[in-house]
N, C-alpha and C positions, 0 to 999 in steps of 0.2 A: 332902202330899208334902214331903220333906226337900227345903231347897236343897244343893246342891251348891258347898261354897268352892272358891275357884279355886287352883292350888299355888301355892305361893310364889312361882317362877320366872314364870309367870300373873300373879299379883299383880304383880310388880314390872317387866313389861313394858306394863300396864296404868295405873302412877302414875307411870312413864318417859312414855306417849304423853300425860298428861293433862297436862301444863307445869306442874303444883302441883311437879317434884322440880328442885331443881339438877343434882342426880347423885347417883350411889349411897349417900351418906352419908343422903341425905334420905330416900331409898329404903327403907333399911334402916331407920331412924328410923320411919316411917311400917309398915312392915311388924311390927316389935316393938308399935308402940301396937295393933296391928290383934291381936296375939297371935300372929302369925308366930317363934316364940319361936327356929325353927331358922333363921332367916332367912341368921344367918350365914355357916354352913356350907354352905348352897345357892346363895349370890351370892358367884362366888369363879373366878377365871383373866381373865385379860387380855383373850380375843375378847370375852366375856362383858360385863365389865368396859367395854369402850371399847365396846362397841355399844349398851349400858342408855345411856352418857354422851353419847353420839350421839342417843338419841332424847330424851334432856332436853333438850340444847340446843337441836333443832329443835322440839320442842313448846312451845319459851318464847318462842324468836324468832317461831311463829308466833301465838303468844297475844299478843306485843306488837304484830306489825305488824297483830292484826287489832281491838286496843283502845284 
């Protein structure tokens, strides 16, 4: 059985929750090595934008308060 990749916008709320992203520059960075090549064009408007940046910071703050 074939896996199933997750879409882009998936992915990138998936390495948002995992505290590995600063914010979407890294997002995108990590989405392109992955071969997410439309990554661009799919991570784009401001709700969007400040909600991925919202859950980087709280996945990092809580990666350090819990290391």
């Amino acid at each position: 059985m074939m896996a199933v990749r997750p879409t882009v916008l998936e992915r990138a709320f998936e390495l948002a929750r995992s505290g590995d992203c600063a914010g979407v520059q890294d997002i995108r960075h990590k989405l392109r090595a992955e071969g997410h090549l439309n990554a661009e064009a799919q991570l784009y408007g401001r709700s969007l934008l400040t909600q991925l940046k919202k859950i980087c910071d709280e996945a990092r703050a809580r990666r350090a308060s819990e290391g």
